[in-house]
Structures are given as C-alpha cells and as structure tokens.
C-alpha positions in Angstrom: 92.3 107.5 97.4 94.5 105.9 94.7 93.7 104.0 91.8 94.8 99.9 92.8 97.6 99.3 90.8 96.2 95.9 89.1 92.6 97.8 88.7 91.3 97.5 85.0 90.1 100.7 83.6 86.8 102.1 84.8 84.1 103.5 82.5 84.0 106.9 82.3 80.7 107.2 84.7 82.5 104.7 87.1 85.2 107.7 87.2 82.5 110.4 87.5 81.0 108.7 90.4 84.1 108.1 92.0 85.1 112.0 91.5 81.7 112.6 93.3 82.2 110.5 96.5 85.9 111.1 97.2 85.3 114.5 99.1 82.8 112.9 100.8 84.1 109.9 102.0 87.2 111.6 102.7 85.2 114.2 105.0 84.4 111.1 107.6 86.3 109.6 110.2 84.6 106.0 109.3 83.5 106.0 105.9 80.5 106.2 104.0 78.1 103.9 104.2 76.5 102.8 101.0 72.9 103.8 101.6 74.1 107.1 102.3 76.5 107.1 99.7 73.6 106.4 97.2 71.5 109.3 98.5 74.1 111.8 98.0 74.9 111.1 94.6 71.0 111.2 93.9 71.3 114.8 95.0 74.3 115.2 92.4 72.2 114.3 89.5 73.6 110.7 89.0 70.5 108.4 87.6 69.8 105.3 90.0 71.0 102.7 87.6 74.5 104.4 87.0 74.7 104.8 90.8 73.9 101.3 91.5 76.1 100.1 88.8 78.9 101.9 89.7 79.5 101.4 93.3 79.1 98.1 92.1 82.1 98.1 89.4 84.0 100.4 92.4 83.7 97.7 94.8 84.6 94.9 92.5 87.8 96.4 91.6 89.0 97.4 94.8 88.2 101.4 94.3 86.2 101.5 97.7 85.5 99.1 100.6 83.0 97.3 102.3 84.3 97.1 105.8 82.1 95.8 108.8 78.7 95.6 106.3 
C-alpha cells in the first residue's frame, strides 16, 4: 500500500496504525474487515479512541477502503 499522491499528512498515530495493519491486511485475499481490524490493533496496545480515530482519518484520506460494507 502506497501513500495517495494528493493525501494530506497523517498524524503520527494515523502512521503507527497504518504500520500495524499493513501485514495484516496484506496477509488476506479480501481484506480486513473493520471489526476485525479493530480487534487486532486492541491486541497491539493501540487505545480504543486512537483506533477509532484513525481508521477514521485512514478512510477519509483514501489510505484504506471500504469496499462491499
């Protein structure tokens, strides 16, 4: 996974999170659904609020995808 080319910067927890998930998401044929993207950076240590906040903020600027809900 790339950084979008017209992305704005991410925080520095954004980029943390994002470091997390990419082995992860990378390990599946489909994706990660967000649920159990949630739960595995729970297990990593992330707090619930910077997990919430950043998938939000990764979503928003094109980082990762919702695809078929």
């Amino acid at each position: 996974m790339e950084n979008p080319p017209s992305s704005r910067p991410l925080p520095t927890y954004a980029e943390e999170v994002l470091e997390a998930l990419k082995p992860e998401i990378e390990a599946t044929a489909n994706g990660l659904p967000r649920d159990q993207a949630e739960k595995y950076l729970d297990t990593t240590g992330f707090e619930p609020a910077t997990i919430e906040t950043a998938l939000d903020q990764l979503l928003n600027n094109g980082y990762v995808y919702i695809v078929n809900d």
